[in-house]
CHARMM-style PDB file with segment names, atoms N, HN, CA, C and O in Angstrom:
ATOM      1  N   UNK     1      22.529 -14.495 107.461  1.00  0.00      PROA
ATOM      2  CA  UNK     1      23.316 -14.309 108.680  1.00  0.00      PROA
ATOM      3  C   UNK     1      24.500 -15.271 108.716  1.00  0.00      PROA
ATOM      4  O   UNK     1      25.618 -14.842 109.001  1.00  0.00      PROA
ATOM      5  N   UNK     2      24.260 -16.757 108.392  1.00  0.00      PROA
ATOM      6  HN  UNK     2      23.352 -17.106 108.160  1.00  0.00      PROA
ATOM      7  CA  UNK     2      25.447 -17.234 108.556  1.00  0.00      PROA
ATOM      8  C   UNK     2      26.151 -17.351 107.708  1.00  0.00      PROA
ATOM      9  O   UNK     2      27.137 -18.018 108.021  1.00  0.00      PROA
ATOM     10  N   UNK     3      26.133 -16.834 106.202  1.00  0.00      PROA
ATOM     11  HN  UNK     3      25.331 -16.292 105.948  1.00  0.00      PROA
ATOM     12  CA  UNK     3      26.543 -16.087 105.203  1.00  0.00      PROA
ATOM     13  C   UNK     3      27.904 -15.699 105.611  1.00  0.00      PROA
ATOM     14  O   UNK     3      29.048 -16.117 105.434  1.00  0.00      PROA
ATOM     15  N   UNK     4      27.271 -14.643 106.286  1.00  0.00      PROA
ATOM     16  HN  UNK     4      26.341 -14.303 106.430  1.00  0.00      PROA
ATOM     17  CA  UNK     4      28.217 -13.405 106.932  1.00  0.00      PROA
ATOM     18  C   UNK     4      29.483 -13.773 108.125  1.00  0.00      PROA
ATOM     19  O   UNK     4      30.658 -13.437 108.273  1.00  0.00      PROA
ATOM     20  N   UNK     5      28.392 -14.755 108.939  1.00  0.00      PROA
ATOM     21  HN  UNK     5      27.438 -15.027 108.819  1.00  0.00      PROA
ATOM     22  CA  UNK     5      29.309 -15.175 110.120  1.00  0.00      PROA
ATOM     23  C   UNK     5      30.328 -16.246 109.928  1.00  0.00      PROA
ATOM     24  O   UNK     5      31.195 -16.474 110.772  1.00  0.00      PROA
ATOM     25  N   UNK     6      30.175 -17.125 108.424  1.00  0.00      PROA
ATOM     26  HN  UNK     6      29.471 -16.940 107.739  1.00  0.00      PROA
ATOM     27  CA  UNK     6      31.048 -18.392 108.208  1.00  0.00      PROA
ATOM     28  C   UNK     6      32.789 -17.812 108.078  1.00  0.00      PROA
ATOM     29  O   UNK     6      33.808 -18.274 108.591  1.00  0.00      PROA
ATOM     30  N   UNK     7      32.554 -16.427 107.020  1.00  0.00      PROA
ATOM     31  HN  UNK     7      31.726 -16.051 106.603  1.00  0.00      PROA
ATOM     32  CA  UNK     7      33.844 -16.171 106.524  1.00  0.00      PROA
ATOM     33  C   UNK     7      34.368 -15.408 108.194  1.00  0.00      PROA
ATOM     34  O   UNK     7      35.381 -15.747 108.806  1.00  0.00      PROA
ATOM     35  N   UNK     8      33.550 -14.536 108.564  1.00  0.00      PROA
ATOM     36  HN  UNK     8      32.728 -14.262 108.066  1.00  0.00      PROA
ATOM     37  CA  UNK     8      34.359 -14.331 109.805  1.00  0.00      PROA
ATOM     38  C   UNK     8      34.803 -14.864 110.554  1.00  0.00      PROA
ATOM     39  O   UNK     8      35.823 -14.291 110.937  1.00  0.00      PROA
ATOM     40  N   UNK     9      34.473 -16.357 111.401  1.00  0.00      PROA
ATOM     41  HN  UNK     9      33.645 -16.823 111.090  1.00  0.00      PROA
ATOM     42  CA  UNK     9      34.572 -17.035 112.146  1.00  0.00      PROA
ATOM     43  C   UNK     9      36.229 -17.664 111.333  1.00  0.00      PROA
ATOM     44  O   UNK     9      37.231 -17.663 112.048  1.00  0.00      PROA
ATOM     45  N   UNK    10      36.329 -18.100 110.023  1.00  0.00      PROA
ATOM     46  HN  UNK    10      35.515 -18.101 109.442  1.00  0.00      PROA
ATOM     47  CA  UNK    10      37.293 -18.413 109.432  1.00  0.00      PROA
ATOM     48  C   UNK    10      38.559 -17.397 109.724  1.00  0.00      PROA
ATOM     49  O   UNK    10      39.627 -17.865 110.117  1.00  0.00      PROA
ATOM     50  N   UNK    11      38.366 -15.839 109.489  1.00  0.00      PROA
ATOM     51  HN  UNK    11      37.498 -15.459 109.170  1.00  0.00      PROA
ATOM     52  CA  UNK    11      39.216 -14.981 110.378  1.00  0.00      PROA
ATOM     53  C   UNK    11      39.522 -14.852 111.543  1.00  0.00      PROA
ATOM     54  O   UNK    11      40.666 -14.436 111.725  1.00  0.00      PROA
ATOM     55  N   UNK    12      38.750 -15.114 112.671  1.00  0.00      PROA
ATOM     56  HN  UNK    12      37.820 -15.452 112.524  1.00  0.00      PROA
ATOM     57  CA  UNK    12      38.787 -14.709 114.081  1.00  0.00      PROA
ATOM     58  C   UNK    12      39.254 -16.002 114.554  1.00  0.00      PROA
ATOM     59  O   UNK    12      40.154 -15.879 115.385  1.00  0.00      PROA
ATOM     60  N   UNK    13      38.908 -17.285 114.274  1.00  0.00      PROA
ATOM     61  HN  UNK    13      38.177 -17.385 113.599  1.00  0.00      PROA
ATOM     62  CA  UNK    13      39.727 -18.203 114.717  1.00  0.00      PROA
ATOM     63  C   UNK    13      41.043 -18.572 114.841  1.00  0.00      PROA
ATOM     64  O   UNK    13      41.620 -19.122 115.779  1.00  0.00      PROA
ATOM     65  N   UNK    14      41.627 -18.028 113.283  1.00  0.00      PROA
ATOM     66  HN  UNK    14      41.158 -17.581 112.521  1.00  0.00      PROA
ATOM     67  CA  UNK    14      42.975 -18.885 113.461  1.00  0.00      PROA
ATOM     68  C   UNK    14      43.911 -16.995 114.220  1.00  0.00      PROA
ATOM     69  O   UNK    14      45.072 -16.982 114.629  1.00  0.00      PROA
ATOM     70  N   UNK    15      43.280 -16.119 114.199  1.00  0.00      PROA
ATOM     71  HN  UNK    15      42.336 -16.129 113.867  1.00  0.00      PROA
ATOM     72  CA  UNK    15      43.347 -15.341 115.297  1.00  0.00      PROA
ATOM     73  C   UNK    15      43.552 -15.316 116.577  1.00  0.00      PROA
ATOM     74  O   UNK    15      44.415 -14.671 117.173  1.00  0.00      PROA
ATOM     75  N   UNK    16      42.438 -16.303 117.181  1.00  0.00      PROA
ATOM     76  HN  UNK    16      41.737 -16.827 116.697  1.00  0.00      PROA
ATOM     77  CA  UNK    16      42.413 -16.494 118.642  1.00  0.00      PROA
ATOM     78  C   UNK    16      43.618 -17.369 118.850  1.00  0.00      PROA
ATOM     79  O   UNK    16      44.311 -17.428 119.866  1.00  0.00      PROA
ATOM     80  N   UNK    17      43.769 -18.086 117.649  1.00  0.00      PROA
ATOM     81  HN  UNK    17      43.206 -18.038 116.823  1.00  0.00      PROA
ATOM     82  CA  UNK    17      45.096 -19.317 118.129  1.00  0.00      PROA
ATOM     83  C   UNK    17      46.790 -18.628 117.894  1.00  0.00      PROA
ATOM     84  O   UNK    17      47.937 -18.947 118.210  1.00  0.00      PROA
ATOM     85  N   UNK    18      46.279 -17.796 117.336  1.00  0.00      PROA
ATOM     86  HN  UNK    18      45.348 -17.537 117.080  1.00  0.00      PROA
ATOM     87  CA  UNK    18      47.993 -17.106 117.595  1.00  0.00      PROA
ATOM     88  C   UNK    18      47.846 -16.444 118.999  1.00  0.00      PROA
ATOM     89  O   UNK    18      48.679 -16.583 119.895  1.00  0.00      PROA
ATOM     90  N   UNK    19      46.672 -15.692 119.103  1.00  0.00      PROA
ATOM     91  HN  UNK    19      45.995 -15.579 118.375  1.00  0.00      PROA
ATOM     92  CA  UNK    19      46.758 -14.700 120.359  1.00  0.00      PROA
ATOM     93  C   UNK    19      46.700 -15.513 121.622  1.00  0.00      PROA
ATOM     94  O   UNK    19      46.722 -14.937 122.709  1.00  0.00      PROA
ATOM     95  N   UNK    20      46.618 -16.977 121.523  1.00  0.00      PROA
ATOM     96  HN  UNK    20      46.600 -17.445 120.640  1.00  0.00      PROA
ATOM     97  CA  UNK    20      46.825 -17.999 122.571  1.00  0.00      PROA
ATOM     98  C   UNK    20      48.501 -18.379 122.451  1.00  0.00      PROA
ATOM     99  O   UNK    20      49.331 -18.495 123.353  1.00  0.00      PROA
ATOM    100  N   UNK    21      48.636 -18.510 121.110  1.00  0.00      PROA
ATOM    101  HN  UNK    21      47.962 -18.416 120.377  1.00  0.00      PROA
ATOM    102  CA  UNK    21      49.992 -18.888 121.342  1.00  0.00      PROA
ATOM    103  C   UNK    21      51.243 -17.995 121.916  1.00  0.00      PROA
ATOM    104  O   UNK    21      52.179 -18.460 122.567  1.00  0.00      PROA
ATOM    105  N   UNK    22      51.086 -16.729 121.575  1.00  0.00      PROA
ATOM    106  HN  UNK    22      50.326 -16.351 121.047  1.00  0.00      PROA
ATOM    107  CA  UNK    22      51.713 -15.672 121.859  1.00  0.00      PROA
ATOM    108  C   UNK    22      51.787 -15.104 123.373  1.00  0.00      PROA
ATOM    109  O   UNK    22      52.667 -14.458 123.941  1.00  0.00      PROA
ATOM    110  N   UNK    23      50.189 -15.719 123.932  1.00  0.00      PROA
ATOM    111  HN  UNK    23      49.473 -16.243 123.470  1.00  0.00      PROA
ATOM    112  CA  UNK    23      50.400 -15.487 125.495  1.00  0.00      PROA
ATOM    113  C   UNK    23      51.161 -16.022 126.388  1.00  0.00      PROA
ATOM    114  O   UNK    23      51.782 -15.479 127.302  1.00  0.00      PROA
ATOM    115  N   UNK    24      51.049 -17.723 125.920  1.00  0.00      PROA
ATOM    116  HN  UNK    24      50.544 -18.163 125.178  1.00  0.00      PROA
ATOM    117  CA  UNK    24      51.881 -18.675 126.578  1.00  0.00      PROA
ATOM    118  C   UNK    24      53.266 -18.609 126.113  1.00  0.00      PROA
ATOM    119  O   UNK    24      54.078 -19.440 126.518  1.00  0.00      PROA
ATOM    120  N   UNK    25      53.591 -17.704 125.309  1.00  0.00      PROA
ATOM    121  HN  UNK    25      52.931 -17.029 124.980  1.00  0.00      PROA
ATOM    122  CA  UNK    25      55.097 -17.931 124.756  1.00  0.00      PROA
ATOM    123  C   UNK    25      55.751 -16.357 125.721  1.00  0.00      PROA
ATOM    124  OT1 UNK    25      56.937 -16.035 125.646  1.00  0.00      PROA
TER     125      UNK     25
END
């Protein structure tokens, strides 16, 4: 399981930080 969830979390994070940056901009 966390196999699976390490590489995703590596995708979805630096994700969430554009889609933060992009809100406030």
């Amino acid at each position: 399981m966390k196999q699976i969830l390490l590489p995703v979390l590596h995708v979805v994070i630096p994700l969430f930080k554009c889609n933060i940056k992009f809100n406030f901009s």
